[in-house]
N, C-alpha and C positions, 0 to 999 in steps of 0.2 A: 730958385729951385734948380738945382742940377741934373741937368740929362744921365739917364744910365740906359743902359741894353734893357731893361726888365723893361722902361716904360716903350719901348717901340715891338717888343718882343709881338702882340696882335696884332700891329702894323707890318711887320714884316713876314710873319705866318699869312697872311692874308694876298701880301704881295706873292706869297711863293705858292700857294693853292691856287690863285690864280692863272697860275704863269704854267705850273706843273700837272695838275687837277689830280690830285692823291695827297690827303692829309699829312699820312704817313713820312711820304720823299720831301711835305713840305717844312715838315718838323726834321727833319734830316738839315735839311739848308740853312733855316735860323741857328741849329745847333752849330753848323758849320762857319756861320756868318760871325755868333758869338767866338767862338775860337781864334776865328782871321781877326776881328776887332779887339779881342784883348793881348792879342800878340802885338797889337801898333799903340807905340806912343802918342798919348791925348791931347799934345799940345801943339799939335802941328791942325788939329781937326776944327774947322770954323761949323761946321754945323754937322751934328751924329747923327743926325737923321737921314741928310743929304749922303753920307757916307755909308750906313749901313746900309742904305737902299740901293745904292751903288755895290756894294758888295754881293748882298743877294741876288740882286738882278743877273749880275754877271754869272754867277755859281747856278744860275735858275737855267741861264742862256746852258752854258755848259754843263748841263743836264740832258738838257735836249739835245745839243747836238751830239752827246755819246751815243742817247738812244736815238736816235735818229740812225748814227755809222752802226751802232749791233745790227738794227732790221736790215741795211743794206747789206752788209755782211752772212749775216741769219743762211746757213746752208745747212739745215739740220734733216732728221728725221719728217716726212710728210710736205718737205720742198720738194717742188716742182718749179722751174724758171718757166717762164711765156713758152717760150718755143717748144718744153717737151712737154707742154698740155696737146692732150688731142680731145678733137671733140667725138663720141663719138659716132656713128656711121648712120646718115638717115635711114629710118627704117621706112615702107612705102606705107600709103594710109589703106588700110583694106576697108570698102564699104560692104555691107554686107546686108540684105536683097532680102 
């Protein structure tokens, strides 16, 4: 039987929901994964499994780390950095008699 993308295609959705946690960006990756693998010649590849999973993996990593550099970046509308939080002003506790 011969290996193709379609039989590891739940194998590899599976690895990228895992990795990502949103169906959606993980069906983005496989789609992505399938393009990188049929751009590479088949006969240099001892095992496709070992190879797509390598491929996703990596695209999964470099997912995260974009979004990882957006939030550090992220200076939008309703940012506030640490320092220009104030807390503010204790108010005194009134007991009342």
């Amino acid at each position: 039987m011969e290996e193709s993308f379609e039989t590891y295609r739940p194998y590899l959705f599976s690895i990228a929901y895992r990795m990502l946690g949103s169906a959606m960006d993980a069906e983005d990756m496989v789609q992505e994964t399938y393009i990188r693998s049929s751009a590479t010649p088949k006969e240099p590849i001892r095992s496709l499994k070992a190879y797509l999973t390598t491929i996703i993996s990596r695209l999964c990593m470099d997912q995260l780390d974009l979004a990882r550099r957006k939030r550090e970046l992220y200076v939008g509308p309703g940012y506030r950095s640490r320092s220009s939080r104030q807390r503010p002003p204790k108010q005194p506790i009134r007991k009342s008699m």
